[in-house]
KOLGU-4560 file (N, C-alpha, C; in nm, 3 decimals, padded with zeros to 5 digits):
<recs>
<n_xx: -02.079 n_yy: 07.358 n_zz: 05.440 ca_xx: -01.945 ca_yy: 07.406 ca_zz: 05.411 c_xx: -01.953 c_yy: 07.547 c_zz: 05.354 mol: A seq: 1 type: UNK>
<n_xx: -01.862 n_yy: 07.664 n_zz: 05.389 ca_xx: -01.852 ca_yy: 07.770 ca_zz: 05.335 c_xx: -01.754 c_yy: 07.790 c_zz: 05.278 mol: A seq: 2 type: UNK>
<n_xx: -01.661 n_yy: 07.695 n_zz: 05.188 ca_xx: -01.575 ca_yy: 07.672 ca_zz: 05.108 c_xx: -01.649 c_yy: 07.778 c_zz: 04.993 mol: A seq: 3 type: UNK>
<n_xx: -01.545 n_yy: 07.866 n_zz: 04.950 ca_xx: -01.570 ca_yy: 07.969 ca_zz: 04.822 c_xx: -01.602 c_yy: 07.857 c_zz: 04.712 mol: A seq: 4 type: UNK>
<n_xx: -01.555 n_yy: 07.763 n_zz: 04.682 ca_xx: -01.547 ca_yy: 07.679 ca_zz: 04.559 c_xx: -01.725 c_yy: 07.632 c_zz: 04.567 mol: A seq: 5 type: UNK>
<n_xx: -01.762 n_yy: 07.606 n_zz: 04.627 ca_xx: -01.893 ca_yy: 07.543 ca_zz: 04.690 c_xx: -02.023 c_yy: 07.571 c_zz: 04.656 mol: A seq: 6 type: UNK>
<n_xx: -01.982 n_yy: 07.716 n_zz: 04.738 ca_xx: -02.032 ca_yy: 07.876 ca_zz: 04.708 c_xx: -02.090 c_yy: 07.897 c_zz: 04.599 mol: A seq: 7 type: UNK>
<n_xx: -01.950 n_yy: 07.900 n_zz: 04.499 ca_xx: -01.978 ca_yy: 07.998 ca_zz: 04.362 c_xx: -02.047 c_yy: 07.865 c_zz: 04.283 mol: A seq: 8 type: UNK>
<n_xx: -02.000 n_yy: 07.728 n_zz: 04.289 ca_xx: -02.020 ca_yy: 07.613 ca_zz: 04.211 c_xx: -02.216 c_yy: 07.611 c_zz: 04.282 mol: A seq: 9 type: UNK>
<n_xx: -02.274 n_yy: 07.647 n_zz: 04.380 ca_xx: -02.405 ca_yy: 07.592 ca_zz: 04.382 c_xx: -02.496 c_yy: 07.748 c_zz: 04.348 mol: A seq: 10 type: UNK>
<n_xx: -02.403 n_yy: 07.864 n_zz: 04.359 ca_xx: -02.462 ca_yy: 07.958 ca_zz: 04.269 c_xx: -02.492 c_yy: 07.948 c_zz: 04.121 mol: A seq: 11 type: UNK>
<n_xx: -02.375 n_yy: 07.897 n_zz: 04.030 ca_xx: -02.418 ca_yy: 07.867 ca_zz: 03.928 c_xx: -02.474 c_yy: 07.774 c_zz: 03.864 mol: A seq: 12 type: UNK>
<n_xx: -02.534 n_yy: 07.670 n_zz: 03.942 ca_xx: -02.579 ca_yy: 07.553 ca_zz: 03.912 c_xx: -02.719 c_yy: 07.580 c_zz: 03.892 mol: A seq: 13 type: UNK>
<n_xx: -02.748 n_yy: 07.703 n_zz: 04.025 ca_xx: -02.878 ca_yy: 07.737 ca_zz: 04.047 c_xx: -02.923 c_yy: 07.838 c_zz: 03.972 mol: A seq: 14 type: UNK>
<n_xx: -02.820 n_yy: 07.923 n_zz: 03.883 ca_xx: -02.849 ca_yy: 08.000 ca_zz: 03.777 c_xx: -02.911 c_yy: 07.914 c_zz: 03.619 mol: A seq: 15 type: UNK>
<n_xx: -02.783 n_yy: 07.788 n_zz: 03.627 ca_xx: -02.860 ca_yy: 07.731 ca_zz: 03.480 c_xx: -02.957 c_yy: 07.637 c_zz: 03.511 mol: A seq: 16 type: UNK>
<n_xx: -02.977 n_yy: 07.569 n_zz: 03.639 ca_xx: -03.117 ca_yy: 07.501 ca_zz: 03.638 c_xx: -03.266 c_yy: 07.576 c_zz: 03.627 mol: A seq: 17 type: UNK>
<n_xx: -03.234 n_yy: 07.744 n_zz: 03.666 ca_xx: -03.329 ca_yy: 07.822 ca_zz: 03.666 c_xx: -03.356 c_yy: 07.842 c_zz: 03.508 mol: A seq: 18 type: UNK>
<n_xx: -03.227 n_yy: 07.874 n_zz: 03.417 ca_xx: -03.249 ca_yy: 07.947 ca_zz: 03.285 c_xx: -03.310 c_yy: 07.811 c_zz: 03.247 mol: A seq: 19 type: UNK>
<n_xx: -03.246 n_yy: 07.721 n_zz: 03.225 ca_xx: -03.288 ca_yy: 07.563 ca_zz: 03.170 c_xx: -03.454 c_yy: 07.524 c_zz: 03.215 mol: A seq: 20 type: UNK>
<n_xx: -03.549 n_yy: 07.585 n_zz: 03.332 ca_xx: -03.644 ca_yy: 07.575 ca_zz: 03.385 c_xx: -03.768 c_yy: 07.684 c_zz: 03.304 mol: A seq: 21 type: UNK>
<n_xx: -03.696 n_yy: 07.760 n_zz: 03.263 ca_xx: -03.781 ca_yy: 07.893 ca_zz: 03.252 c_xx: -03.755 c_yy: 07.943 c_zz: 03.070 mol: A seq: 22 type: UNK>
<n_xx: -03.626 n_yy: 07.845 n_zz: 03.014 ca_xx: -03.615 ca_yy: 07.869 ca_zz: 02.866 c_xx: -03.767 c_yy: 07.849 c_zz: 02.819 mol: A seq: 23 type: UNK>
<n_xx: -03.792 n_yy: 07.954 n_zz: 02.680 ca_xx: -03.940 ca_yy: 07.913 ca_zz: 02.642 c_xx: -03.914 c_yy: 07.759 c_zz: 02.500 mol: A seq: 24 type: UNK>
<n_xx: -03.832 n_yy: 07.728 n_zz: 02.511 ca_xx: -03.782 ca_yy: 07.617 ca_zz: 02.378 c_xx: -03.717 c_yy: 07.512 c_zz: 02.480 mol: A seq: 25 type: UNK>
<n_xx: -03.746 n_yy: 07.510 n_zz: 02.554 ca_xx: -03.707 ca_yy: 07.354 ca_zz: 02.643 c_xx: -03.783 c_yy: 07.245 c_zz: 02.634 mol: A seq: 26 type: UNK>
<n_xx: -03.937 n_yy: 07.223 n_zz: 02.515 ca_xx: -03.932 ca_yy: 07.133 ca_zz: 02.517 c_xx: -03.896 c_yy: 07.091 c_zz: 02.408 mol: A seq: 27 type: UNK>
<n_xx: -03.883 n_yy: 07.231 n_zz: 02.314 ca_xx: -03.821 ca_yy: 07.147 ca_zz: 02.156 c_xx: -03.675 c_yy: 07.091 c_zz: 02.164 mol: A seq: 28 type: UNK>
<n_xx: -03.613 n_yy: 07.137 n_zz: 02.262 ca_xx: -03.464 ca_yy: 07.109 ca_zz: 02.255 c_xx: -03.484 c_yy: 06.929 c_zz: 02.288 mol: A seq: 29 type: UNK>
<n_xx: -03.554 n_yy: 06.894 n_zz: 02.383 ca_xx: -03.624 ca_yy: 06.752 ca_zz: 02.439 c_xx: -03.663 c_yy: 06.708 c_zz: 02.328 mol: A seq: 30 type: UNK>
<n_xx: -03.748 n_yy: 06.755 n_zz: 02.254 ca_xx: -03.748 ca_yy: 06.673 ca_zz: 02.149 c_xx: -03.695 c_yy: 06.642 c_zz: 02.007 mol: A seq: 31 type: UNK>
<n_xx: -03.565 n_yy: 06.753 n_zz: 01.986 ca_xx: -03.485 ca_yy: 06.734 ca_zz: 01.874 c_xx: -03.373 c_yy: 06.621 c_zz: 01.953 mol: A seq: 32 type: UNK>
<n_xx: -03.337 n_yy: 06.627 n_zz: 02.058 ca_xx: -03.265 ca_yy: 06.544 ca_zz: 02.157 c_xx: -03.309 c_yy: 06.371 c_zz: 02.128 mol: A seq: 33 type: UNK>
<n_xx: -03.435 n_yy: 06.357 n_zz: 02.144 ca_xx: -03.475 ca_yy: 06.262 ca_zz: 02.109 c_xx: -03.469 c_yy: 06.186 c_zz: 01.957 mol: A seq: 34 type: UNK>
<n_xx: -03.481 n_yy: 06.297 n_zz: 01.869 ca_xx: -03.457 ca_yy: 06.223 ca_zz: 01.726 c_xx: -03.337 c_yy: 06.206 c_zz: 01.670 mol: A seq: 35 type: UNK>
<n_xx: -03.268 n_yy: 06.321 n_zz: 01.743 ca_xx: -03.098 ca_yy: 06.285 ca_zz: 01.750 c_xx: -03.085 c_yy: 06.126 c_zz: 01.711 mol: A seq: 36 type: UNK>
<n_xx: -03.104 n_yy: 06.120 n_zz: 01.888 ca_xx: -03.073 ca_yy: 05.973 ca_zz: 01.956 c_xx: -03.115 c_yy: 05.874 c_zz: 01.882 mol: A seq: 37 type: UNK>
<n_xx: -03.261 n_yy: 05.890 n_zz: 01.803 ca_xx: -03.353 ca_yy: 05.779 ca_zz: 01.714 c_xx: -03.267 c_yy: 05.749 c_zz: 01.613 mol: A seq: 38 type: UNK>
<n_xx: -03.225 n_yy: 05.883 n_zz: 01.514 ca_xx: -03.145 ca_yy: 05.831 ca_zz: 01.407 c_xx: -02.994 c_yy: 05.768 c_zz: 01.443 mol: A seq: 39 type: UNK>
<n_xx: -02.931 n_yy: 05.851 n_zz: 01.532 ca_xx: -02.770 ca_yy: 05.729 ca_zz: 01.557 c_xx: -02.798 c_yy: 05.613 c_zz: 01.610 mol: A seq: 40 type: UNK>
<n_xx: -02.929 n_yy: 05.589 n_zz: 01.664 ca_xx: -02.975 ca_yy: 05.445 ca_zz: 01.719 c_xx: -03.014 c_yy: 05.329 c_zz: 01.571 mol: A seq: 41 type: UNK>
<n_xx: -03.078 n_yy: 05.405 n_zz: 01.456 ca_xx: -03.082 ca_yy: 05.345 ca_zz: 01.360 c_xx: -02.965 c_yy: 05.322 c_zz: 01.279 mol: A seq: 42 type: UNK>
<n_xx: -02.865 n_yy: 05.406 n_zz: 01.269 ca_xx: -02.766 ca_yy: 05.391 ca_zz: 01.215 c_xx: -02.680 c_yy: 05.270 c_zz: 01.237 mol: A seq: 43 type: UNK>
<n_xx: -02.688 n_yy: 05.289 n_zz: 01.378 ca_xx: -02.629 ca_yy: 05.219 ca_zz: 01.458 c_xx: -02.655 c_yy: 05.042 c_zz: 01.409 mol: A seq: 44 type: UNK>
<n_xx: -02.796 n_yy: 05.055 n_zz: 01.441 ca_xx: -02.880 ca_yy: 04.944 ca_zz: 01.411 c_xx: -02.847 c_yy: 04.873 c_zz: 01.244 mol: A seq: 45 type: UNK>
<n_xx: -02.873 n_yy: 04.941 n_zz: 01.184 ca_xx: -02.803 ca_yy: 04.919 ca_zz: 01.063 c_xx: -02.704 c_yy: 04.901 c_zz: 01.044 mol: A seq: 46 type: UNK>
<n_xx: -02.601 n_yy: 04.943 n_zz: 01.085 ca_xx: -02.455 ca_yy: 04.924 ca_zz: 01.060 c_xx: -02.422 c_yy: 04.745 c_zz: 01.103 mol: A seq: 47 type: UNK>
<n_xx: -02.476 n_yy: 04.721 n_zz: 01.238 ca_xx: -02.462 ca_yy: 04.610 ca_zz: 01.290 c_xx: -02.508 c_yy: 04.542 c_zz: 01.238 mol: A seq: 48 type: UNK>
<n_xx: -02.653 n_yy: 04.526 n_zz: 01.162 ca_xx: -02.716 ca_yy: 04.416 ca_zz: 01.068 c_xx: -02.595 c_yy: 04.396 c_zz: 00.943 mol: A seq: 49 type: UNK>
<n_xx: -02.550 n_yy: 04.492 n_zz: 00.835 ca_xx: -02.494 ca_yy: 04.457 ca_zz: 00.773 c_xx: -02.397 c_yy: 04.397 c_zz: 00.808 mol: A seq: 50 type: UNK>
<n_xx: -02.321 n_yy: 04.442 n_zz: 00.925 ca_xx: -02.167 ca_yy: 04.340 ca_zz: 00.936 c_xx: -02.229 c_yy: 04.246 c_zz: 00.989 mol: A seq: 51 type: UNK>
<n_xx: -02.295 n_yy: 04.212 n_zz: 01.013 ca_xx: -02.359 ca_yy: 04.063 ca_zz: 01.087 c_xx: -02.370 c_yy: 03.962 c_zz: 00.999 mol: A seq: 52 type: UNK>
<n_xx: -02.405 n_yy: 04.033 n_zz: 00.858 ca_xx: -02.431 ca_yy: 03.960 ca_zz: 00.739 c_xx: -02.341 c_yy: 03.954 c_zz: 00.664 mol: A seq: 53 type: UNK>
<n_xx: -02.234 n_yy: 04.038 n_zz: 00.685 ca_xx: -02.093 ca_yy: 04.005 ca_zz: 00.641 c_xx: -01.967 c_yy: 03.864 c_zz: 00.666 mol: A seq: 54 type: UNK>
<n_xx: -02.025 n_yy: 03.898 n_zz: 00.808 ca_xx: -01.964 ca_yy: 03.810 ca_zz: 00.868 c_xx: -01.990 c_yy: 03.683 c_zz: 00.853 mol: A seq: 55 type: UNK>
<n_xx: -02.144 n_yy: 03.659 n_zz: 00.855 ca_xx: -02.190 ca_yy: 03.575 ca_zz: 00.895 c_xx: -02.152 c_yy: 03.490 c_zz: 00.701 mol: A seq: 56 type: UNK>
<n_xx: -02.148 n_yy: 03.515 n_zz: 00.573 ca_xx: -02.110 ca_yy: 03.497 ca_zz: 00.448 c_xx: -01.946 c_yy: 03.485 c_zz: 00.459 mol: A seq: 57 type: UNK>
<n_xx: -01.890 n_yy: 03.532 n_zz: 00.552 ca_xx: -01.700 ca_yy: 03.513 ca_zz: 00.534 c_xx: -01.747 c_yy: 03.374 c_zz: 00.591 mol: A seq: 58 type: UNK>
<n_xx: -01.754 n_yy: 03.353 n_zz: 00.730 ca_xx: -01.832 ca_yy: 03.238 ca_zz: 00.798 c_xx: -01.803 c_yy: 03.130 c_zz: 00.731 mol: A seq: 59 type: UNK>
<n_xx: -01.908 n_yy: 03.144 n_zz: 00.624 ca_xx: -01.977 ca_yy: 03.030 ca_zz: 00.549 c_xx: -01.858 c_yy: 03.006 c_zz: 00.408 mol: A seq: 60 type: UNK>
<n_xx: -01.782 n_yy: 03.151 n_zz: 00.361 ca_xx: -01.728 ca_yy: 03.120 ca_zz: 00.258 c_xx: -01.615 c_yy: 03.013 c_zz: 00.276 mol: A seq: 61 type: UNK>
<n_xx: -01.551 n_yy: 03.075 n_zz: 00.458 ca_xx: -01.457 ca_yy: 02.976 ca_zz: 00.488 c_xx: -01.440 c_yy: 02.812 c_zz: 00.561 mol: A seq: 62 type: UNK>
<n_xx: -01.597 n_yy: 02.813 n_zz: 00.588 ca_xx: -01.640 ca_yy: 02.651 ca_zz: 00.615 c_xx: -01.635 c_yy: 02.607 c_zz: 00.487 mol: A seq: 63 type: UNK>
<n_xx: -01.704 n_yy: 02.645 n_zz: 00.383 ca_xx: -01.700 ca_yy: 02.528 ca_zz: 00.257 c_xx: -01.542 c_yy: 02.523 c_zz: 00.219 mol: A seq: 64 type: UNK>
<n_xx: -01.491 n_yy: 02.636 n_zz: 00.200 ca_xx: -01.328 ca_yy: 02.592 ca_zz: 00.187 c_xx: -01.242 c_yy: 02.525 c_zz: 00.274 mol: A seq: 65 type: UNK>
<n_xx: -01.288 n_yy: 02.453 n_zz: 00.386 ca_xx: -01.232 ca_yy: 02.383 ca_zz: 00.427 c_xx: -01.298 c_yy: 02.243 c_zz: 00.462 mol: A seq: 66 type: UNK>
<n_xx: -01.416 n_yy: 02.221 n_zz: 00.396 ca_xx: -01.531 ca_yy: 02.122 ca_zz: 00.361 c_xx: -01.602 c_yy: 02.109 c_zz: 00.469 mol: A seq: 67 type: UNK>
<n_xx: -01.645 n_yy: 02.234 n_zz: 00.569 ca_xx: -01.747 ca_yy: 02.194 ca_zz: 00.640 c_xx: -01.683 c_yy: 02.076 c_zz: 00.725 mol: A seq: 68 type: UNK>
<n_xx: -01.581 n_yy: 02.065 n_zz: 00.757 ca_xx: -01.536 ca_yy: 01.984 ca_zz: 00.853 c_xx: -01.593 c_yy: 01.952 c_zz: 00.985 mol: A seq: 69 type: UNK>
<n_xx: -01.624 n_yy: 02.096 n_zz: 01.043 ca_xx: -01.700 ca_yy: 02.070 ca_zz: 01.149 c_xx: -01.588 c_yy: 02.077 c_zz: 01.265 mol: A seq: 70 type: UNK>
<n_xx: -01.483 n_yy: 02.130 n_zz: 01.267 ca_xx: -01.344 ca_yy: 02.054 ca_zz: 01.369 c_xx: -01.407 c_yy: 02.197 c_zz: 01.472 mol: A seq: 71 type: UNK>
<n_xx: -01.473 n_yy: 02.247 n_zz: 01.501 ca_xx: -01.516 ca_yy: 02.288 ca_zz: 01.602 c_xx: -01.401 c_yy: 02.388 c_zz: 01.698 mol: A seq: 72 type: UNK>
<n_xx: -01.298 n_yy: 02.385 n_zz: 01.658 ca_xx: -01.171 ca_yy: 02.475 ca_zz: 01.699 c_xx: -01.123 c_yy: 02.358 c_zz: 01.838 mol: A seq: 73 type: UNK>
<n_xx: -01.122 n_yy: 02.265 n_zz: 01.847 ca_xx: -01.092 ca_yy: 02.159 ca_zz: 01.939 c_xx: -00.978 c_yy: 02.209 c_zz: 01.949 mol: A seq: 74 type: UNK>
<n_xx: -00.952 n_yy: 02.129 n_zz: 02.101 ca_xx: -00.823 ca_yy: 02.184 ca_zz: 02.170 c_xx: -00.776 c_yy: 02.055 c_zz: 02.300 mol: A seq: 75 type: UNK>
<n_xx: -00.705 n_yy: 02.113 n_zz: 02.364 ca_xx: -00.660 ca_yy: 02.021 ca_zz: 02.485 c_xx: -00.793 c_yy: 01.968 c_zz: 02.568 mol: A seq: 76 type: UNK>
<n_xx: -00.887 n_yy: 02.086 n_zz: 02.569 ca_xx: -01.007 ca_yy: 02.080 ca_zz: 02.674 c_xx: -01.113 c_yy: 01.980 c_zz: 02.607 mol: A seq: 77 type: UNK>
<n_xx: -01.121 n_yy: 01.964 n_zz: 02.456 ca_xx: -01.199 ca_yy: 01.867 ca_zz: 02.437 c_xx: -01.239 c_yy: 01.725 c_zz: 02.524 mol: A seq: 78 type: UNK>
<n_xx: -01.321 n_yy: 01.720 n_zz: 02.577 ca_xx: -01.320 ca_yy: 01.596 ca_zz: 02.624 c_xx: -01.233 c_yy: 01.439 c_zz: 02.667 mol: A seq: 79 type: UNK>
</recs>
């Protein structure tokens, strides 16, 4: 295709894959990229353990207040 849009869009693609190829800090950028990702992955990770353990104590505060009944959320489909 010799669509102008085409054109100018695979000219500049081929300008920043070149600069991005030939930067002299492309691999530190790779690897601050990576610890980025490590710490919001731990955060992450953490965040979810605690509400897990939140939850999992509401859980329990509201089975004994209703004595551990066990009623399982039964419904029409029960058996």
């Amino acid at each position: 295709m010799n669509h102008p849009w085409i054109i100018y869009l695979t000219a500049y693609l081929g300008v920043r894959v070149h600069r991005a190829r030939t930067a002299p800090t492309r691999g530190a950028s790779a690897v601050e990229w990576v610890i980025i990702t490590a710490i919001v992955a731990g955060v992450a990770l953490g965040l979810a353990t605690v509400i897990r353990t939140l939850v999992e104590q509401k859980q329990e505060e509201i089975g004994q207040s209703f004595g551990d009944s066990g009623g399982g959320g039964g419904g029409a489909d029960d058996g």
